[in-house]
Structures are given as structure tokens and as C-alpha cells.
C-alpha positions in Angstrom: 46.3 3.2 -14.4 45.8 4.8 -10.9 44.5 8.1 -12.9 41.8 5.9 -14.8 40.9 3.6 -11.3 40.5 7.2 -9.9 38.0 8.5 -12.7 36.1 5.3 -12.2 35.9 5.5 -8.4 34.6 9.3 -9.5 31.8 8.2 -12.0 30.9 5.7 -9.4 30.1 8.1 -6.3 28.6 10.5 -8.9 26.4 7.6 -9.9 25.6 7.2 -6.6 25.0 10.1 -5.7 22.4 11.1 -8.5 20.5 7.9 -7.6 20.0 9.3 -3.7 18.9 12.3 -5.3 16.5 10.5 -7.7 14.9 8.3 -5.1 15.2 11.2 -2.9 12.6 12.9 -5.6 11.2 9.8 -6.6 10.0 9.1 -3.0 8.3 12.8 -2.2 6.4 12.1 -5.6 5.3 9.0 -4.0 4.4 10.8 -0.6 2.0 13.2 -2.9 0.8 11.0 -4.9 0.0 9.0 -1.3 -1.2 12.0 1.0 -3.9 12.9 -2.4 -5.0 8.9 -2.1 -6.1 9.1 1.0 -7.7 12.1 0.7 -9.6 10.8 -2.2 -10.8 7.8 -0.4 -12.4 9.8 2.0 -13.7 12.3 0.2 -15.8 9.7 -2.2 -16.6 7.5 0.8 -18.3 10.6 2.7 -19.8 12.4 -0.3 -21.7 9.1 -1.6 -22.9 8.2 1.4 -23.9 11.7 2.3 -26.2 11.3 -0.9 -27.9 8.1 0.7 -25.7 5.6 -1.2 -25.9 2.1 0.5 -22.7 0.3 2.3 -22.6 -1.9 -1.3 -22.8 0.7 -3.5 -20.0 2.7 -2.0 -18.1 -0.2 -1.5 -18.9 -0.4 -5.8 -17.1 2.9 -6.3 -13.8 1.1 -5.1 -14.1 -2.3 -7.3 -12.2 -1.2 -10.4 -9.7 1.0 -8.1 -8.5 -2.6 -6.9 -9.2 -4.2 -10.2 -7.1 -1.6 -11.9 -4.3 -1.9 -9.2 -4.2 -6.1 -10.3 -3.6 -5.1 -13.6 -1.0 -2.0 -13.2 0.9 -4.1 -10.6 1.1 -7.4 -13.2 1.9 -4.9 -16.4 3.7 -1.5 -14.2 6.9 -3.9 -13.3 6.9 -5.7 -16.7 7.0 -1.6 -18.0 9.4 -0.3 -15.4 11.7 -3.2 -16.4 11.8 -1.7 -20.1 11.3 1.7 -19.9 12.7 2.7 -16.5 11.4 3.8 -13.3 11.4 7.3 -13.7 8.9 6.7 -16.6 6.3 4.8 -14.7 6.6 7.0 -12.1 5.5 10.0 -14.0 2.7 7.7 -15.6 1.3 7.1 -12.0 1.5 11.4 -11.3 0.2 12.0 -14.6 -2.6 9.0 -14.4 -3.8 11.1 -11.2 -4.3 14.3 -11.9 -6.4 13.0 -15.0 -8.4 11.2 -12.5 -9.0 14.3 -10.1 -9.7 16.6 -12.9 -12.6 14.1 -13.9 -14.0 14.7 -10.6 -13.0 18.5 -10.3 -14.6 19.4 -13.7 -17.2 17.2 -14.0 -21.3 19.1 -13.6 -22.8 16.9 -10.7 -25.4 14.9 -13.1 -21.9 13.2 -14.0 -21.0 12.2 -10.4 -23.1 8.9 -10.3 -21.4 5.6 -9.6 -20.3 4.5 -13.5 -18.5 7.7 -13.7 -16.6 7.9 -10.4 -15.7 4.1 -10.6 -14.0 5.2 -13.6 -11.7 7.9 -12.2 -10.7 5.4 -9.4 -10.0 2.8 -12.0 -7.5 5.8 -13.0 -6.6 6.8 -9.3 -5.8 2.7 -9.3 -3.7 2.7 -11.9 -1.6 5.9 -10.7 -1.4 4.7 -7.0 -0.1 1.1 -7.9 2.8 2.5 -10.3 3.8 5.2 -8.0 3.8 2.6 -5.3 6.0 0.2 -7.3 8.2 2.4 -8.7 9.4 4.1 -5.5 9.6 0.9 -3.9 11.6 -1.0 -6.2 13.8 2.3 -6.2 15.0 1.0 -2.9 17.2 -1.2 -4.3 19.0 1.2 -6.1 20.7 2.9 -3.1 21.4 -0.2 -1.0 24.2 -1.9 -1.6 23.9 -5.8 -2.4 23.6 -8.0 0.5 23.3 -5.3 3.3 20.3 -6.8 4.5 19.9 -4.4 7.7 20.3 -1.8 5.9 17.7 -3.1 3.2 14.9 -3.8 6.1 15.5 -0.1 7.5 15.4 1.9 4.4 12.4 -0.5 3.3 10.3 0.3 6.9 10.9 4.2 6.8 9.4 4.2 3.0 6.3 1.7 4.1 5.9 3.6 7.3 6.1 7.3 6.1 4.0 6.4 3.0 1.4 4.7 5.9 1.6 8.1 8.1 0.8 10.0 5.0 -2.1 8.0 3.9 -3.8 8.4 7.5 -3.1 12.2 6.9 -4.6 12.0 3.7 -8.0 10.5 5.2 -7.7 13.6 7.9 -7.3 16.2 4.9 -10.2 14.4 2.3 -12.7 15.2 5.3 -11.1 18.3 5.9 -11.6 19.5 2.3 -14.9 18.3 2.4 -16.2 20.0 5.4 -14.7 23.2 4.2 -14.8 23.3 0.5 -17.3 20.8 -1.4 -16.2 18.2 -3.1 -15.2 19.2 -6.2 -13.2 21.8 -5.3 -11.6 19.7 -3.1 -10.5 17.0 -6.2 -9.2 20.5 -8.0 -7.2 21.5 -5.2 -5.6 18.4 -5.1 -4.8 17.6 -8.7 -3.1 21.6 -8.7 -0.8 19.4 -5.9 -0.2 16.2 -7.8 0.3 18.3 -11.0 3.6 20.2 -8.7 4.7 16.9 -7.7 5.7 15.3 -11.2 7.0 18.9 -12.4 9.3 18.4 -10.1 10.2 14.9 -10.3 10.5 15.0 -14.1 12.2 18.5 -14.1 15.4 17.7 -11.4 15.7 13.9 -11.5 19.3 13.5 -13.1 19.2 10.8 -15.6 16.8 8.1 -15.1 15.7 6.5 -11.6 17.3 2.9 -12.1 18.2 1.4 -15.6 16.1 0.1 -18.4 16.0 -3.6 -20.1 14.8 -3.6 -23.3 14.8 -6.8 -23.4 12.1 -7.6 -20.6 10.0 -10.0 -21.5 6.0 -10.1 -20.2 6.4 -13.6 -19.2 9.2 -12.7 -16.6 6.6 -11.1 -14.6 5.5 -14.5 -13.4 7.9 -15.5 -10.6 9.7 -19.0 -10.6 10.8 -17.6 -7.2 8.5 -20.2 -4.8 9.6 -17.9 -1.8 7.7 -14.8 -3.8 5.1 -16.8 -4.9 4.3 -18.2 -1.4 5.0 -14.6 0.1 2.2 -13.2 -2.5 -0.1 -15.4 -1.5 0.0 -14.6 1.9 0.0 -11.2 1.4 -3.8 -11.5 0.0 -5.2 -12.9 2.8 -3.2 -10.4 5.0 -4.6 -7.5 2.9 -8.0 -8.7 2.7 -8.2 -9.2 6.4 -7.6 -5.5 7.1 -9.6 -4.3 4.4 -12.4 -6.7 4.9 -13.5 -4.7 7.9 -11.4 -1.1 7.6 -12.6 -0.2 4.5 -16.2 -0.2 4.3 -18.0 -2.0 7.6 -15.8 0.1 10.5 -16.5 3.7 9.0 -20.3 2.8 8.0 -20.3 1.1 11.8 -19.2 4.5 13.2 -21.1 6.9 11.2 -24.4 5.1 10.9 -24.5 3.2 14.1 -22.9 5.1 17.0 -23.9 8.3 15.5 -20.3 10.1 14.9 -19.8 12.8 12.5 -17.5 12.8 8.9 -15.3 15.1 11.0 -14.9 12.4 13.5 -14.5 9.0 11.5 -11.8 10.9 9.1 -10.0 11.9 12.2 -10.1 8.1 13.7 -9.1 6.6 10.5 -6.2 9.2 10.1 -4.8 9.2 13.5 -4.8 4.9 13.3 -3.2 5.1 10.2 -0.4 7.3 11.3 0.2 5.8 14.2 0.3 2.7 12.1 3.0 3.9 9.6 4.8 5.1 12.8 5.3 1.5 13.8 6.1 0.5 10.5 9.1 2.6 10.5 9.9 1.7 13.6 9.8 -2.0 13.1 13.5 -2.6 12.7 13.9 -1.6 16.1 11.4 -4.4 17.3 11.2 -7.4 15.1 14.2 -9.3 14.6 15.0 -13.1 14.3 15.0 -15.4 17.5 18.7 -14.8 17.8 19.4 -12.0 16.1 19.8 -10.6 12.2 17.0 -9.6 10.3 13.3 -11.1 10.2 12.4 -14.6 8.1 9.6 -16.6 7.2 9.4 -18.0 10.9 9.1 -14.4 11.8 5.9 -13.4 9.6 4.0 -16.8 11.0 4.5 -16.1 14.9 3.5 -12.1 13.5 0.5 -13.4 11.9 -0.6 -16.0 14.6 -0.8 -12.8 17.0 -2.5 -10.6 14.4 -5.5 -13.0 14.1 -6.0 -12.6 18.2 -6.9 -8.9 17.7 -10.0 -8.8 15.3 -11.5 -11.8 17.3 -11.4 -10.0 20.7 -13.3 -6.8 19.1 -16.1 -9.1 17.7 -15.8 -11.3 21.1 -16.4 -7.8 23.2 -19.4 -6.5 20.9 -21.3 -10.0 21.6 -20.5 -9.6 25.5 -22.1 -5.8 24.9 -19.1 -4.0 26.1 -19.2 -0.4 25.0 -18.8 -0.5 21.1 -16.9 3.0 21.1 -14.6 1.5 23.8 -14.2 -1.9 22.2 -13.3 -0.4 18.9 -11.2 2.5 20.0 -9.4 -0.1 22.5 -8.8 -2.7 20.0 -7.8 -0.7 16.7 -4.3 0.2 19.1 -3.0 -3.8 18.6 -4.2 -4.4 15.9 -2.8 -1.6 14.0 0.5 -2.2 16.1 0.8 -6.0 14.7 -0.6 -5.4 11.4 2.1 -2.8 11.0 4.7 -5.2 11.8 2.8 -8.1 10.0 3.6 -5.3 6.6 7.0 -4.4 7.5 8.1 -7.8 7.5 6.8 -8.7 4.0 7.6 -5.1 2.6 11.2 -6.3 3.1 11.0 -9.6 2.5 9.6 -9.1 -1.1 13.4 -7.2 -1.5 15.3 -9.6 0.2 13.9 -12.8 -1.9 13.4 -10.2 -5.3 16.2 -10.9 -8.1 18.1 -7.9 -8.4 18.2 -8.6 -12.0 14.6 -8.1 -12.4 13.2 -6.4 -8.7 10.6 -4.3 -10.6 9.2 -7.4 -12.1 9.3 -9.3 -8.4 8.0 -6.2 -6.6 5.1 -6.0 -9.7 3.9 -9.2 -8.9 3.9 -8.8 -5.6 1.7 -5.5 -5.4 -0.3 -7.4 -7.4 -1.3 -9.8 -5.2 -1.3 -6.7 -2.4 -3.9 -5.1 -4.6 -6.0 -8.4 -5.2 -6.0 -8.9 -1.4 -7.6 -5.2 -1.1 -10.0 -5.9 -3.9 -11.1 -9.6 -2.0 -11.5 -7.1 1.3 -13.0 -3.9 0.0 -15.7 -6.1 -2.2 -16.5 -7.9 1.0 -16.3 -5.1 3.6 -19.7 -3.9 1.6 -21.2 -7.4 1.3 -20.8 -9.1 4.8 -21.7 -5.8 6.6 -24.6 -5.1 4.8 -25.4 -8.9 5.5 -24.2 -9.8 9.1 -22.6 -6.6 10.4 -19.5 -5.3 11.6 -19.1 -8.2 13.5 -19.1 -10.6 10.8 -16.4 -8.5 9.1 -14.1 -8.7 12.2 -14.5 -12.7 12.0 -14.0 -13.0 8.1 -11.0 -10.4 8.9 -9.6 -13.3 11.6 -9.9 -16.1 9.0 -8.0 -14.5 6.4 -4.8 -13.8 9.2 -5.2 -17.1 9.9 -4.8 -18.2 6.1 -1.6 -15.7 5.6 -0.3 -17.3 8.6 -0.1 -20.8 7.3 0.7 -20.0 4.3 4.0 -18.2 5.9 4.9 -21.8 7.2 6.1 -22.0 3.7 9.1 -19.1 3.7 11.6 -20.1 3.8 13.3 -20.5 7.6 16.1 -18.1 6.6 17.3 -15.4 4.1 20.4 -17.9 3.2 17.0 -20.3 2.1 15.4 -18.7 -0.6 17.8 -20.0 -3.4 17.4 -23.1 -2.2 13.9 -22.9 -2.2 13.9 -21.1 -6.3 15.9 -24.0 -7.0 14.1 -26.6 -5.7 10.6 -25.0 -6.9 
């Protein structure tokens, strides 16, 4: 008996240990896949509006990279479920390097809006299930009910993959400036294409199990605490995006007369000091009393959020310096937004069933990505209509809306069966 407890306790740290190593792999993949996004963004934001494109039209180019991320998020958990997380993962690689090669290889009569829309339809679809797979990977290497350790492990991922976007939008302009554009998409596939050799060539079994039986339906949550977190996670997503994506770099570039060189080096440097803070946000937001952060925690987050896009809009009407009143008021802005997403990245894995945390974490991202779509949509629209500092208004609404809806969540992490059952 002791020899066969033994050989179990064995199988059990080896298990263990070939799950680090696959979400070990699983994650650089992700960090490609994410560095290469950001990159992309930039490099189709700069190079269409270089070729006189309006703030609508390049705001276009992004509709069915959101649309596409709705869809991959509400199918890619329903898929990890079944197949397994290693396979959706190497979908998402895969989906990617399709979707720079179209750009790499394409003659430049093919590089008008229909055609680029559809690579980041594909770009969409490989972002969202390399997004969702790594995250819901999480789970897999913290132990059940070790919530600290849960909110830690879940801020380094969010705030790493953060720093490495806001690299990404430093390296697209970069690659731009240096090499053209479509050199730039080949470069970058060549580096996506290294990624999933390597995932798929030294993961050790698969990353997480498979169900077989997963049914499509399960993807709808009957969790309320999910369902009410979703929601506010639109309106949280939308309000950054409403004004980030489209209205602040056309603002900059078109109005106060900076170069590509110097809006990709803004964007980057506030998006890595915003992953920064992600990853730090463990150390900084906790519970009125201790232990780890609730639904009370995400309103008072969201309340303060909503201050910061106001006062930028309030100092461009009182003609302070735009460059200033910008500059000034991305810093707490990307400081509480950061902390706004750290505390629903792990709340998503503390209220997910473990039974079904690809499905949860699907639906979820799901809602993430309809919140970008809502903001990138509008980021075109309300600029070209009112300005930048219409978008900074719409962008304090929508905090405002995730905030109320966060009076929902439940009060504490003990709650949210109570609330499922009660739903």
C-alpha cells in the first residue's frame, strides 16, 4: 500500500510539473502572439491614415477584428472545453500567421479596406483564443481555493501580456518607419510561426484536459455573478476604447501635429506602464479589511476611474495646454484602469466553475471583446462628430455604467454560490 500511495504522490508532482511547463510555454505563445497584436494595430492604424483614410474608415478596419473576437470568445471556450487548450491555442498561433501573410504577400491594389478588414477578422480570431486559452490555463497550476495565490498569478499574466502590447504599438511604428509595411507583417508572421513550433513541439501532453462531452449551450452562464461581471466589463472596455483607440491617436497626430514615431511611442510607454500596475495590483488593492478584492472593491475602483476621463475633457474646455492635459491625465487613468482590469481578470476565476473555466472565461472575453467593438466603432464616430472631447465624456458614462452595474457582485467571494443559486 505505501509503495502504490508513493507511485501516486509521483504521477501527481509529475502531473504537476508538466502543467508549469505547459502554461510555462503556453503563456510565451501568448506573449507572441500579444507583442505581434499590437504591432499590427499600429502598423494598420498609421499606414491607412498615411494614405488619407478618414478617422471612420480606419476605425472600419477594426469592426470585424472585434466582431470576430464576440464570436471566438462565445465558440473558443465551448472548443477548448472539448478539444483541449493546447489545441485552441495553436488555432489562435496558426489563425495569425495566416492573417499576416495576407498582408505580407498581398500586391498593394489588394490592401484597400474589404481586404484588410478581413485579415483582422483573422488577427481577431487568433488574439481572442490565444487570450482565452492561456488565461483559463491559470487554473491549472493553482491549487483550489488558494485565492491569493489565484489573484497574483492572474495580475502577472494580465499585466505582462499589457506591458507587451504597449511594446508591440512601439515595435509596429518601429517596423514601419524602418521597413514598409509589408515587410513589417512578414517579419512578424516568421515570429508567430517560431512561437507555435515551439508550443506544439515541447508541450508534454495536453495543456488542461478535454470534455467531450461539452455541450454549446454550457457556454451561457447560469452563474448571475459572471453574468453581472460581463456586463460590466463592456462598459469598462468600451470606455477606454471609446477614446484610446481611434479619437486620442488621430487627436495627436492630426491636431497637435506629432509624428507616427511619437504617438506609437505614447501609446507604448502608457500601455506598459499600465501592465506594470496590473501586475502589481496584488500589492495595492485588497478588501477593506484584508483578503483578496470583491464586488464592493470593483465599484469604489470604478467610481474613481470615471473622475479621470472627465477632468481631461474638463481641462481642454478651460484651454489648458492639450499636450499637458493629455500627457498629465493618461498617468491616472491608466493607473486606475489597470486596477479596474486586474480586479475583474481575477474575479472571472474566482466566481468561474472549475468544472467548466474555459467555458466561464469564453463568455466573459466575450463580453471584453463586445465592449472593445462598442468603443472602437465609436471612437471613429463621436470624434469625427464632436471631437476628442466628446469621446472622453462617452468614455466617463460607460465607467459610470460598469460601476453600477458592480453594485451587483456579490459583497464577498464566500457570495457567489449564493448568488448562482439564488439566480
Amino acid at each position: 500500500m505505501a509503495s502504490g500511495l508513493a507511485t501516486k504522490v509521483e504521477t501527481s508532482e509529475r502531473q504537476r510539473r508538466d502543467d508549469l511547463r505547459n502554461y510555462a510555454l503556453g503563456t510565451a505563445a501568448y506573449w507572441t502572439e500579444t507583442l505581434v497584436d499590437g504591432a499590427t494595430r499600429t502598423l494598420v492604424l498609421f499606414y491607412f491614415d498615411r494614405l488619407g483614410y478618414s478617422p471612420l474608415q480606419v476605425a472600419s478596419l477594426f469592426v470585424l477584428y472585434e466582431i470576430a473576437g464576440v464570436l471566438t470568445n462565445l465558440v473558443g471556450g465551448w472548443l477548448a472545453a472539448r478539444l483541449g487548450l493546447k489545441v485552441t491555442l495553436s488555432l489562435g498561433l496558426a489563425f495569425q500567421i495566416v492573417a499576416l501573410c495576407m498582408l505580407g504577400f498581398a500586391p498593394a491594389s489588394l490592401l484597400v479596406v474589404p481586404y484588410v478588414m478581413a485579415s483582422q477578422a483573422l488577427s481577431g480570431v487568433a488574439k481572442d483564443l490565444s487570450k482565452m486559452s492561456s488565461k483559463s490555463a491559470v487554473k491549472l497550476v493553482v491549487a483550489e481555493g488558494d485565492q491569493s495565490s489565484l489573484y497574483r498569478w492572474v495580475a502577472i499574466l494580465t499585466g505582462s501580456k499589457n506591458a507587451l502590447k504597449g511594446v508591440g504599438f512601439f515595435l509596429g511604428g518601429l517596423l514601419l518607419t524602418l521597413f514598409g509595411f509589408q515587410a513589417a507583417s512578414l517579419a512578424m508572421a516568421a515570429i508567430v510561426a517560431i512561437a507555435l513550433a515551439a508550443a506544439v513541439g515541447l508541450m508534454h501532453g495536453q495543456l488542461g484536459g478535454a470534455d467531450k462531452g461539452a455541450r454549446f449551450t454550457q457556454m451561457f452562464s447560469n452563474n448571475r455573478a459572471v453574468n453581472v461581471l460581463a456586463a460590466a466589463r463592456i462598459f469598462l472596455f468600451a470606455a477606454r476604447d471609446v477614446w484610446f483607440v481611434v479619437g486620442l491617436p488621430f487627436f495627436l497626430y492630426s491636431v497637435l501635429g506629432w509624428s507616427f514615431w511619437q504617438v506609437g511611442t505614447l501609446l507604448a510607454v502608457w500601455v506598459i506602464g499600465y501592465g506594470a500596475v496590473q501586475a502589481a495590483a496584488p500589492r495595492f488593492v485588497r478588501r477593506r479589511g484584508g483578503g483578496e478584492p470583491d464586488g464592493r472593491t470593483a465599484i469604489w475602483l470604478a467610481l474613481g476611474l470615471a473622475l479621470c476621463p472627465a477632468a481631461i475633457a474638463l481641462a481642454l474646455a478651460a484651454h489648458v495646454d492639450a499636450t499637458v492635459a493629455i500627457v498629465v491625465g493618461l498617468i491616472p487613468f491608466g493607473v486606475t484602469f489597470a486596477m479596474n482590469s486586474a480586479v475583474h481578470s481575477y474575479l472571472i476565476l474566482a466566481y468561474a466553475d472549475s468544472a467548466k473555466v474555459a467555458m466561464n472565461v469564453g463568455f466573459y472575453y466575450m463580453a471584453n471583446a463586445g465592449g472593445r467593438l462598442a468603443g472602437t466603432v465609436l471612437s471613429g464616430v463621436i470624434y469625427e462628430w464632436r471631437g476628442l472631447s466628446a469621446c472622453l465624456w462617452t468614455s466617463s458614462a460607460f465607467v459610470l455604467a460598469a460601476g453600477l452595474l458592480s453594485l451587483l457582485l456579490p459583497g464577498g467571494l464566500a457570495g457567489e454560490q449564493e448568488m448562482s443559486r439564488l439566480a
